[in-house]
KEKE-3310 file (N, C-alpha, C; in steps of 0.2 Angstrom, whole numbers, plus 5000, padded with zeros to 4 digits):
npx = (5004:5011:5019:5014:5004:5016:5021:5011:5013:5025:5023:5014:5021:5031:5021:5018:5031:5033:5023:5024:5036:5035:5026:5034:5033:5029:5034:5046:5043:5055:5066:5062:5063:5067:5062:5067:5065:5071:5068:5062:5054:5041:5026:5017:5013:5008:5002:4993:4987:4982:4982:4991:5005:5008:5023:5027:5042:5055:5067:5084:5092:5093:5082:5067:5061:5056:5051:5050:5044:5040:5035:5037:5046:5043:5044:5032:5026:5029:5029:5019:5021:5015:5018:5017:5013:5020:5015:5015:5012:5008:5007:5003:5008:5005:4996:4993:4981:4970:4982:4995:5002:5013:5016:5024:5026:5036:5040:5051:5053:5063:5066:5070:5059:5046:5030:5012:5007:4998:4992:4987:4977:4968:4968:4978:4990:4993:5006:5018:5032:5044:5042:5043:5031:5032:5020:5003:4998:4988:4983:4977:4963:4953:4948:4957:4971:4976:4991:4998:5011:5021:5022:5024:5015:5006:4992:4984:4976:4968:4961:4948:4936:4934:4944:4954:4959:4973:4983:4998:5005:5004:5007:5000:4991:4978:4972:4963:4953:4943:4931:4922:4916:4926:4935:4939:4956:4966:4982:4990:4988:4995:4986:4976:4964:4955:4947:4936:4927:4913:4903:4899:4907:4919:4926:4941:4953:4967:4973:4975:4979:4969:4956:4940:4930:4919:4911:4899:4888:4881:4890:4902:4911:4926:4935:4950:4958:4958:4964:4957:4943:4926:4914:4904:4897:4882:4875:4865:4865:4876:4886:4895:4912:4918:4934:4943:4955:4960:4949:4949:4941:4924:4912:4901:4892:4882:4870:4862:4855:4862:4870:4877:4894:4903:4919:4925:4939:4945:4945:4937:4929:4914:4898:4883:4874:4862:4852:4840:4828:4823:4830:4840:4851:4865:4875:4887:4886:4873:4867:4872:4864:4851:4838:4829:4815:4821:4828:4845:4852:4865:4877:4893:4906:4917:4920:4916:4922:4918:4907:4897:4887:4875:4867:4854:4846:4838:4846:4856:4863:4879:4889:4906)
npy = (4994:5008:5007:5008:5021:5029:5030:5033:5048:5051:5052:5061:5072:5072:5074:5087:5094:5093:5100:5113:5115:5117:5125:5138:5150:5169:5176:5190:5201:5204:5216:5213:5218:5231:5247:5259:5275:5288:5304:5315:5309:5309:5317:5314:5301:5286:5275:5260:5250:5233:5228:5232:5241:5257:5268:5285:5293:5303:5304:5302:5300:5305:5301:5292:5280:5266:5254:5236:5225:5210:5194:5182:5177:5179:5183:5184:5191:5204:5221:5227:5238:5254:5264:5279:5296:5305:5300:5287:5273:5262:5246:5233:5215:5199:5188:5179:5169:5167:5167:5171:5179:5193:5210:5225:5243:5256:5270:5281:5299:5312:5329:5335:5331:5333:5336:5327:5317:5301:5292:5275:5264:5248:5241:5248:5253:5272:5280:5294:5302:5316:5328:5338:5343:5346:5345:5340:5332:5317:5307:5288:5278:5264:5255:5256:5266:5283:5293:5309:5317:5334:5336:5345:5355:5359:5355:5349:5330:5321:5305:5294:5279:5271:5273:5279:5298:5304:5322:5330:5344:5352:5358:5369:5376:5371:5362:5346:5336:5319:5307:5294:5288:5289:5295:5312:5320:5336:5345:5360:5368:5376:5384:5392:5387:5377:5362:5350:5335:5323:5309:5302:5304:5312:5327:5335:5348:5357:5371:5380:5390:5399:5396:5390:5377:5367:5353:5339:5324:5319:5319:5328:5343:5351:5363:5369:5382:5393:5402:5414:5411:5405:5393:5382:5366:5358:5344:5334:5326:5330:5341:5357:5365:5379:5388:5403:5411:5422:5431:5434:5433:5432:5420:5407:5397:5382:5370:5357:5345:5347:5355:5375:5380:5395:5403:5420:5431:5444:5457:5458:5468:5464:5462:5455:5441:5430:5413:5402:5390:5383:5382:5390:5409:5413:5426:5437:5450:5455:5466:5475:5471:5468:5459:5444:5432:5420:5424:5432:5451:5462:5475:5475:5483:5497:5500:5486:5473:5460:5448:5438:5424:5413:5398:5387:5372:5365:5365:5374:5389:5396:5407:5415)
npz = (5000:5007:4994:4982:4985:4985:4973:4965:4972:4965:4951:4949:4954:4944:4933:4937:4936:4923:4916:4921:4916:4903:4899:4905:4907:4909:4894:4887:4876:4865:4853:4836:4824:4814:4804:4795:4787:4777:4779:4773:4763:4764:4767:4775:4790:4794:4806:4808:4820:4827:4841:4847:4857:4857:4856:4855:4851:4852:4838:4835:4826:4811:4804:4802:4812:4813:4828:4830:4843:4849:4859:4850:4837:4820:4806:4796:4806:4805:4804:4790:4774:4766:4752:4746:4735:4745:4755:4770:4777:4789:4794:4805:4803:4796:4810:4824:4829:4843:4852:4862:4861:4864:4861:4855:4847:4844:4840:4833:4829:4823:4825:4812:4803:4793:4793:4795:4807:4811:4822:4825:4836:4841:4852:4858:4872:4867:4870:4874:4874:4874:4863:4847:4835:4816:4808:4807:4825:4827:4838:4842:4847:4850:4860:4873:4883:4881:4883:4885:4883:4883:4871:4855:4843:4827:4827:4840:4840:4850:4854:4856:4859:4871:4878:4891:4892:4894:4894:4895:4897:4883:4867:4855:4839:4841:4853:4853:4861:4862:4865:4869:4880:4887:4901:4901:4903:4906:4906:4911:4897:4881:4869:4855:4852:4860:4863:4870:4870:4876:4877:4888:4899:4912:4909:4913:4915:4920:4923:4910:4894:4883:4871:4873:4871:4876:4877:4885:4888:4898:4909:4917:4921:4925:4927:4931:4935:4920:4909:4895:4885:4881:4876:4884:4889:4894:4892:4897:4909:4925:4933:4931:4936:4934:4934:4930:4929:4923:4912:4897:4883:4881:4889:4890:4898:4901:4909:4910:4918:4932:4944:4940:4943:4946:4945:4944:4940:4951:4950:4937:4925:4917:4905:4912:4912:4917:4918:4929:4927:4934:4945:4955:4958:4962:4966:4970:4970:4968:4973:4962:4953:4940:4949:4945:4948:4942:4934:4929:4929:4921:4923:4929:4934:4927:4910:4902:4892:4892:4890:4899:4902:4908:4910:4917:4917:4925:4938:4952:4949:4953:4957:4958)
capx = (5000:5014:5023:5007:5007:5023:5022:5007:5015:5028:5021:5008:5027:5033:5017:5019:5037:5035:5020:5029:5043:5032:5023:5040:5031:5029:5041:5044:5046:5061:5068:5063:5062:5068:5062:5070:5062:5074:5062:5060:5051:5034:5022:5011:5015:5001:5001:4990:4988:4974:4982:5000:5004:5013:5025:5030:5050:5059:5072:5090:5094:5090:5075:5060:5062:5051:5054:5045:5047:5037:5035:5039:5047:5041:5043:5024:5021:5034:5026:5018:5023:5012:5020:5013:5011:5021:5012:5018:5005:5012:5001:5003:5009:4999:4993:4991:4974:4972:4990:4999:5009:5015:5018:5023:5030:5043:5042:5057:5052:5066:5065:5070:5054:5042:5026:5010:5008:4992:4994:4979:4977:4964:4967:4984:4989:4997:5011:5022:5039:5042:5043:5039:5031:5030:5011:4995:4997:4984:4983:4969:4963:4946:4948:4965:4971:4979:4995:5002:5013:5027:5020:5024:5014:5002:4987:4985:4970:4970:4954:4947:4931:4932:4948:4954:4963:4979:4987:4997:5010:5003:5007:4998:4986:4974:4973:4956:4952:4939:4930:4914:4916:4930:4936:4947:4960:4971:4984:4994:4988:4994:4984:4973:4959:4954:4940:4934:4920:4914:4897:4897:4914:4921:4931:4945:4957:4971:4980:4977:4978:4966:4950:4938:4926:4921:4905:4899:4882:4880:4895:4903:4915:4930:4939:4953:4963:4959:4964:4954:4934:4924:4909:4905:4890:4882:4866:4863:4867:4883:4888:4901:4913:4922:4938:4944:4962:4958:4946:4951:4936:4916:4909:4894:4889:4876:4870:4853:4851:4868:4874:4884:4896:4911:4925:4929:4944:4940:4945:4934:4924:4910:4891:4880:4868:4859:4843:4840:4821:4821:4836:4842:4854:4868:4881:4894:4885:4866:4864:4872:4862:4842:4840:4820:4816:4821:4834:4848:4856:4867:4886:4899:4912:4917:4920:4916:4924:4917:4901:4893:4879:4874:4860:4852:4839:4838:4851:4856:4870:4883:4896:4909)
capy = (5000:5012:5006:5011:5029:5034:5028:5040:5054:5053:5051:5068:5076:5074:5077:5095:5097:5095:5103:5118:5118:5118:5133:5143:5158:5174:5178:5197:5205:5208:5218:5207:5219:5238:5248:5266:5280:5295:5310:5320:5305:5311:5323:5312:5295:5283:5268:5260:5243:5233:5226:5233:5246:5263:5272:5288:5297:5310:5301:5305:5302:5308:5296:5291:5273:5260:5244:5231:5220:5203:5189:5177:5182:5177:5186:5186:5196:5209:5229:5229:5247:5256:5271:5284:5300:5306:5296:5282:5268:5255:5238:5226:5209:5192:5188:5172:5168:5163:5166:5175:5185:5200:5215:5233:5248:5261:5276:5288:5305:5318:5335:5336:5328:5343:5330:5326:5310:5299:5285:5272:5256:5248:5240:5246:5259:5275:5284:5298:5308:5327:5330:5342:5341:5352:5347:5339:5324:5314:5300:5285:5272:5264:5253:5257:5276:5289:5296:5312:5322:5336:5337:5354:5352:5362:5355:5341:5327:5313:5303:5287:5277:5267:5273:5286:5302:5311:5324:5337:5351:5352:5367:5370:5380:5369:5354:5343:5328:5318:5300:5294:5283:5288:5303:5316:5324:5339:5349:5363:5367:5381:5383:5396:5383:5371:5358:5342:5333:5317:5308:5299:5304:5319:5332:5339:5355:5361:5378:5380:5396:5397:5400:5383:5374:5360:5348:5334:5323:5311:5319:5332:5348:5353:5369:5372:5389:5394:5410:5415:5412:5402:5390:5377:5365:5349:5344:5329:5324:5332:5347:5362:5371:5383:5394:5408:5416:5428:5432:5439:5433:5428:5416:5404:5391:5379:5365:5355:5343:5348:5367:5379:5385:5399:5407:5424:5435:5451:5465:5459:5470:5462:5460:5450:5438:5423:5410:5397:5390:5374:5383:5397:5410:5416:5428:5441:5457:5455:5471:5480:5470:5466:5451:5443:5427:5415:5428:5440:5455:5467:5477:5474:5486:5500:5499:5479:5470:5454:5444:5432:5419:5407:5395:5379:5371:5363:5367:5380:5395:5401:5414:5416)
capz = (5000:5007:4988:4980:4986:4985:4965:4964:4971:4962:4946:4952:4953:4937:4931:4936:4932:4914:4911:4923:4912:4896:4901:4903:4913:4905:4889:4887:4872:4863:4845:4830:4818:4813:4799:4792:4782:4776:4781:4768:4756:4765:4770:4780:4791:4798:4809:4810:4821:4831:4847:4849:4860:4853:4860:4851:4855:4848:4835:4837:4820:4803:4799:4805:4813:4819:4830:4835:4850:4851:4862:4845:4832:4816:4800:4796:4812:4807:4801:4782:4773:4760:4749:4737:4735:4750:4763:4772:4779:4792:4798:4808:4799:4799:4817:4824:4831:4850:4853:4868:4858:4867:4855:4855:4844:4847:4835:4835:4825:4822:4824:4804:4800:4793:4791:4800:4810:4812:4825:4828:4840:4844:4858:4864:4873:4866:4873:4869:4877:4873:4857:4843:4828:4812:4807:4813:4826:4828:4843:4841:4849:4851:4869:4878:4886:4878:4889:4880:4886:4883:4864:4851:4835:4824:4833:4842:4840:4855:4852:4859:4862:4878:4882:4895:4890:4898:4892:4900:4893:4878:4865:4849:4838:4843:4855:4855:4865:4860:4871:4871:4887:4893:4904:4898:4909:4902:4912:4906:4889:4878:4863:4853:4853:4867:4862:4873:4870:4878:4879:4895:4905:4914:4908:4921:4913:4925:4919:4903:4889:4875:4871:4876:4869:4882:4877:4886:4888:4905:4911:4922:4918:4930:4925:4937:4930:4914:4905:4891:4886:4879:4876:4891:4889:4898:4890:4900:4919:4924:4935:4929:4940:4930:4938:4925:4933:4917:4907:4889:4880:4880:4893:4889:4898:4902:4909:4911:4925:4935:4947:4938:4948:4941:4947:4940:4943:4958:4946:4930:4921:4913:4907:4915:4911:4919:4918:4929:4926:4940:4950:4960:4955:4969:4964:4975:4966:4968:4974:4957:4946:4942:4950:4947:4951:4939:4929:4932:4922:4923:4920:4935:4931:4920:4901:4901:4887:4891:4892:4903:4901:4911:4908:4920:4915:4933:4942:4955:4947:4958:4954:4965)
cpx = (5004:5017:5019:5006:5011:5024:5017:5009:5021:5028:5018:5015:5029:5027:5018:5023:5036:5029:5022:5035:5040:5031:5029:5039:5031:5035:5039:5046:5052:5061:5068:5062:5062:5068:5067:5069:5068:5066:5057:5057:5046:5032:5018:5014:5011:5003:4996:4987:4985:4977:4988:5000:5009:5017:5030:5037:5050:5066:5077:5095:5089:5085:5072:5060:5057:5053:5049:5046:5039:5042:5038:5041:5047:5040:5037:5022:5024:5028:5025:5019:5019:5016:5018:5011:5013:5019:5015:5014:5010:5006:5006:5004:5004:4999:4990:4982:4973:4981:4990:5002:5009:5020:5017:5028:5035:5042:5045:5054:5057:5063:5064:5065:5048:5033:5020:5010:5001:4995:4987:4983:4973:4963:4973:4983:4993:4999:5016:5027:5039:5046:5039:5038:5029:5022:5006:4998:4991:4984:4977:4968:4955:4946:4953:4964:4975:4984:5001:5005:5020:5028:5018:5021:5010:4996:4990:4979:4971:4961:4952:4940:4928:4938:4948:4959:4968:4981:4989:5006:5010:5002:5006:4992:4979:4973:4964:4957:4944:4934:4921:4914:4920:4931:4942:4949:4967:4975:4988:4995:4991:4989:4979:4963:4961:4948:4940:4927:4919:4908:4895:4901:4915:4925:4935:4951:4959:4974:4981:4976:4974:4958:4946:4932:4923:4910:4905:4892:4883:4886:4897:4910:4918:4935:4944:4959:4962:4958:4961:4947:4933:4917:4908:4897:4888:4875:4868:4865:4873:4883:4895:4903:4919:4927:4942:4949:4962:4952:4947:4945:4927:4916:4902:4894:4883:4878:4861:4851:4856:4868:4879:4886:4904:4912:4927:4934:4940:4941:4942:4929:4921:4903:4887:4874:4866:4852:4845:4831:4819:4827:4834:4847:4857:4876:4884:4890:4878:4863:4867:4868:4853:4840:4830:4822:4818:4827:4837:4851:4859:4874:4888:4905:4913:4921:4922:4918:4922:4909:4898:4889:4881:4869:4859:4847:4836:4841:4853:4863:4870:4888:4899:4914)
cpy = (5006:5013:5012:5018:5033:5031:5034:5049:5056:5053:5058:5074:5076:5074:5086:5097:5097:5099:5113:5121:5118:5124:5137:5150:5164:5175:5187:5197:5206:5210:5211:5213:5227:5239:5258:5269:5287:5301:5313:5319:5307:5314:5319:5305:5294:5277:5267:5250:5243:5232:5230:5241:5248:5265:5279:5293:5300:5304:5305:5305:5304:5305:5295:5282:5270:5255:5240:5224:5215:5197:5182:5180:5177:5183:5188:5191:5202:5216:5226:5236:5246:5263:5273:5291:5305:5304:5289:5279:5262:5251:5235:5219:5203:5190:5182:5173:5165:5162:5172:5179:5194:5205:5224:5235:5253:5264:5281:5291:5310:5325:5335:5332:5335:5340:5331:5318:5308:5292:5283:5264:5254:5246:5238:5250:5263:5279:5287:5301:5314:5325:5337:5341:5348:5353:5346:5334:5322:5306:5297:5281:5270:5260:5253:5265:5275:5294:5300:5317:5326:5336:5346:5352:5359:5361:5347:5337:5321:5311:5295:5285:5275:5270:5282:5293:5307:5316:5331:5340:5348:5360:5365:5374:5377:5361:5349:5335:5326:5311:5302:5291:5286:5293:5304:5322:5329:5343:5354:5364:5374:5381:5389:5394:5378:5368:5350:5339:5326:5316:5305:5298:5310:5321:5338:5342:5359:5365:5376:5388:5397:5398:5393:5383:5367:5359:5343:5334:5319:5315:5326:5336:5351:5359:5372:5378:5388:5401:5409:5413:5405:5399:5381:5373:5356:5348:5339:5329:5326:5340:5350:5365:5373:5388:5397:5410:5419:5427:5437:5439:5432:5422:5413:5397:5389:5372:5360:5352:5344:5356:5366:5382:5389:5404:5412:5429:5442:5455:5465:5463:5468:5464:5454:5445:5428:5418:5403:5397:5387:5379:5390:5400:5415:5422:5434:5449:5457:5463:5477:5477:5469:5459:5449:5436:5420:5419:5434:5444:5461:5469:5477:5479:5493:5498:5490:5479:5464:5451:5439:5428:5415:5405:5389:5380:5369:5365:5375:5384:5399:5405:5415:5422)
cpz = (5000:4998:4983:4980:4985:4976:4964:4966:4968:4954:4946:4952:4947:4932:4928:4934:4924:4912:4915:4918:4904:4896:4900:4908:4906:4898:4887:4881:4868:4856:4843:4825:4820:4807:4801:4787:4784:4777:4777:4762:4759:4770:4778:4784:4795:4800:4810:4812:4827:4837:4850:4852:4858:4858:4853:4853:4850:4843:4834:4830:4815:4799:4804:4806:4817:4821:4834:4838:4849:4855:4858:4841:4826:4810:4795:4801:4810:4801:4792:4779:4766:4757:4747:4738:4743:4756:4765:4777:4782:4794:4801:4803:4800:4807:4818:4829:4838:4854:4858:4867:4861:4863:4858:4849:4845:4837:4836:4828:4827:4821:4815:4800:4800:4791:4798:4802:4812:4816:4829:4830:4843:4849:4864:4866:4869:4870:4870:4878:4872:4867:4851:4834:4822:4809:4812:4816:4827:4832:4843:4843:4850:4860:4874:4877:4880:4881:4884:4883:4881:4876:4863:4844:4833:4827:4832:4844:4847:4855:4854:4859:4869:4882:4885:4891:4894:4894:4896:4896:4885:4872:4858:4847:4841:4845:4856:4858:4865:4863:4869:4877:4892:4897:4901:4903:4905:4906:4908:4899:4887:4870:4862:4854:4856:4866:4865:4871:4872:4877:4884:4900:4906:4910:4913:4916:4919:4921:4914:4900:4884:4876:4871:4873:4872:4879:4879:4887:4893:4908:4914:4919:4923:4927:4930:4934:4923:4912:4898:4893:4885:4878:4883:4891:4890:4899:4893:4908:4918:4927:4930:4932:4934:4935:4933:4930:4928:4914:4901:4884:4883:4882:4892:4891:4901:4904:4911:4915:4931:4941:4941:4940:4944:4945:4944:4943:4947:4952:4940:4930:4917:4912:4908:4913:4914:4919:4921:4930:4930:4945:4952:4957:4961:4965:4972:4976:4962:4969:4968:4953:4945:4942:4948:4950:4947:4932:4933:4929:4924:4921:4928:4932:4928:4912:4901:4893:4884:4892:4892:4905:4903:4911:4913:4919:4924:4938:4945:4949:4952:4955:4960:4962)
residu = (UNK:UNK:UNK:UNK:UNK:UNK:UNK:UNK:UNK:UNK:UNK:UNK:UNK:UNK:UNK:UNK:UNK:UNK:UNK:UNK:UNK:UNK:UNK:UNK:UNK:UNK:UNK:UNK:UNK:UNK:UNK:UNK:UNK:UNK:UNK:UNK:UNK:UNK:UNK:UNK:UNK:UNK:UNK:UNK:UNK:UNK:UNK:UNK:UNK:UNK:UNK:UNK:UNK:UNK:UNK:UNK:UNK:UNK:UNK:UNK:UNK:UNK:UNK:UNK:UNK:UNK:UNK:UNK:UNK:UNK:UNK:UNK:UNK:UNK:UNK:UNK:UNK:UNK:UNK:UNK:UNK:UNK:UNK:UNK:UNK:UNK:UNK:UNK:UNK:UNK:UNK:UNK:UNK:UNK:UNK:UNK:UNK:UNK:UNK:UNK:UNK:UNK:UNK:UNK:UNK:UNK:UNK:UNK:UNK:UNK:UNK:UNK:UNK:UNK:UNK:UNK:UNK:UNK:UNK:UNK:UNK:UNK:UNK:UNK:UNK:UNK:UNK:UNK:UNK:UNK:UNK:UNK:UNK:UNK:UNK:UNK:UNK:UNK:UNK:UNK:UNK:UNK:UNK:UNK:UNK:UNK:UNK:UNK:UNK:UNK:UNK:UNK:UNK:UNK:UNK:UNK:UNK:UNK:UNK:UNK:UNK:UNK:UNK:UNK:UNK:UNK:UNK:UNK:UNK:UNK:UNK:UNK:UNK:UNK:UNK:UNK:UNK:UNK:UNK:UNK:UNK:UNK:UNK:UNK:UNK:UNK:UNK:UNK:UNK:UNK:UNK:UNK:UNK:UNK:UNK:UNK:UNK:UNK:UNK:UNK:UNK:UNK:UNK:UNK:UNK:UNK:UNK:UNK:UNK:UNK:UNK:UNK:UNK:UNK:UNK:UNK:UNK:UNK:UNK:UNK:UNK:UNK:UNK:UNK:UNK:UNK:UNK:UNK:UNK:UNK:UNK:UNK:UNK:UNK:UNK:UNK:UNK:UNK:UNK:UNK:UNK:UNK:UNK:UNK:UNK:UNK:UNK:UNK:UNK:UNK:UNK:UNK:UNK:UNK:UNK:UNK:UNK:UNK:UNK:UNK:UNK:UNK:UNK:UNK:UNK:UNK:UNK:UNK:UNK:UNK:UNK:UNK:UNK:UNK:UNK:UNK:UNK:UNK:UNK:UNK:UNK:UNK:UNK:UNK:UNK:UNK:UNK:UNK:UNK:UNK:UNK:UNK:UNK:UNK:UNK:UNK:UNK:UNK:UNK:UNK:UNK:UNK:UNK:UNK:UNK:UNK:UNK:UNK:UNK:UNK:UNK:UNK:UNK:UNK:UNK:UNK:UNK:UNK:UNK:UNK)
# end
């Protein structure tokens, strides 16, 4: 009986060790493949690839290089390139089915490239380090974030379905962030134009410069220091607190089942205008302006320049 036993546990051992040692544990990644484009053959350059997660740098030489790290290396998996007419179109190579395969890209971009950039993945993440670009970039993804940082371009597009959006020290004519699901978080922006739009996630804007266009639906608007104006609007469920450290332009916003509450600088001169229909409306400077009960209006100032509307359909408006 004891014989018996000790035949089964040892059999139940080397059971385990082999199929232990089959397994292997995780395999990381390594370079299987490196491509190179001189700069100056195109205007335009796109990735575009379903699983593998990007990461975009600064390239330290003279071309525009890509590399990509797999878990397998097989000559099938490796980037397909299209050409023509100044444009350059990278994929993804054949792709096994049910596999394990652990896949990313690495794209170094040169200052000396004078070109826009399109970068899509469905469901890696994209990632960038400080760089600058001379056209448009464009960041994509449909279900993984978006983490952009320390980006110089002409404008700058970061756009997603499901996924989240960071971006923080961001300088361009205009930077837009776009999610339906997801939340979008921006810090530090310079830009002429500032546009968010989401339909079912927050929108949170630390110090930024520029003139703002912020729409969302189901979702909520945090504005913490923003110089310049704008338009600000939250037709579905979803609060908006707005804090202005300047105002240089035109203020409008709204919201429909949420409070509006906004921060304006102590020394602005402006005109005033307010309507809440289901709300209340609290401001600092009730006693210069004509308050009823469900509207308020009025100049705060001498020689105002700017003007201010605020709308709730339901919701109280506060002014601080």
């Amino acid at each position: 009986m004891k014989k018996r036993l000790l035949s089964i546990l040892l059999g139940t051992a080397m059971i385990t060790v082999v199929f232990c040692g089959c397994s292997g544990g995780e395999v990381v990644p390594s370079l299987v493949n490196t491509l190179k484009f001189d700069t100056d053959r195109f205007q335009n350059i796109e990735l575009d690839y379903d699983a593998d997660g990007i990461i975009l740098l600064e390239g330290q030489e003279n071309k525009v290089v890509i590399k990509e790290y797999m878990s397998k290396n097989k000559k099938t998996y490796y980037a397909q390139t299209t050409e023509g007419s100044g444009s350059l179109l990278v994929t993804e190579g054949k792709r096994p089915f049910f596999s394990e395969l652990e896949s990313y890209i690495e794209l170094y971009i040169p200052q000396s490239y004078q070109g826009n950039l399109a970068i899509h993945s469905t469901s890696g993440t994209i990632e960038t380090s400080p760089l600058e670009v001379t056209g448009d970039l464009r960041l994509d993804t449909t279900e993984s974030p978006i983490h952009a940082s320390e980006l110089v371009a002409e404008s700058i597009q970061l756009v997603t379905t499901n996924g989240e959006i960071k971006g923080a020290d961001l300088t361009a004519d205009k930077v837009s962030a776009v999610s339906t699901n997801g939340s979008v978080g921006l810090s530090n922006i310079t830009a002429a134009h500032i546009k968010t739009e989401t339909t079912g996630a927050d929108v949170t804007i630390k110090n930024a410069v520029g003139n703002a266009d912020c729409r969302t639906k189901n979702g909520s608007l945090t504005i913490d220091g923003l110089e310049g104006g704008g338009s600000f609007n939250i037709s579905g469920d979803g609060k908006a607190k707005l804090h202005f450290t300047k105002a240089t332009g035109d203020i409008a916003a709204s919201t429909k089942n949420g409070s509006l509450e906004i921060n304006l600088p102590k020394e602005l001169s402006f005109k005033f205008s307010a309507a809440a229909k289901n709300g209340t409306i609290t401001t600092p400077f009730n006693d210069l302006i004509s308050v009823g009960e469900k509207n308020a209006a009025g100049v705060i100032g001498k020689n105002p320049k700017v003007l201010i509307e605020l709308t709730s359909k339901n919701g109280n408006i506060t002014v601080r």
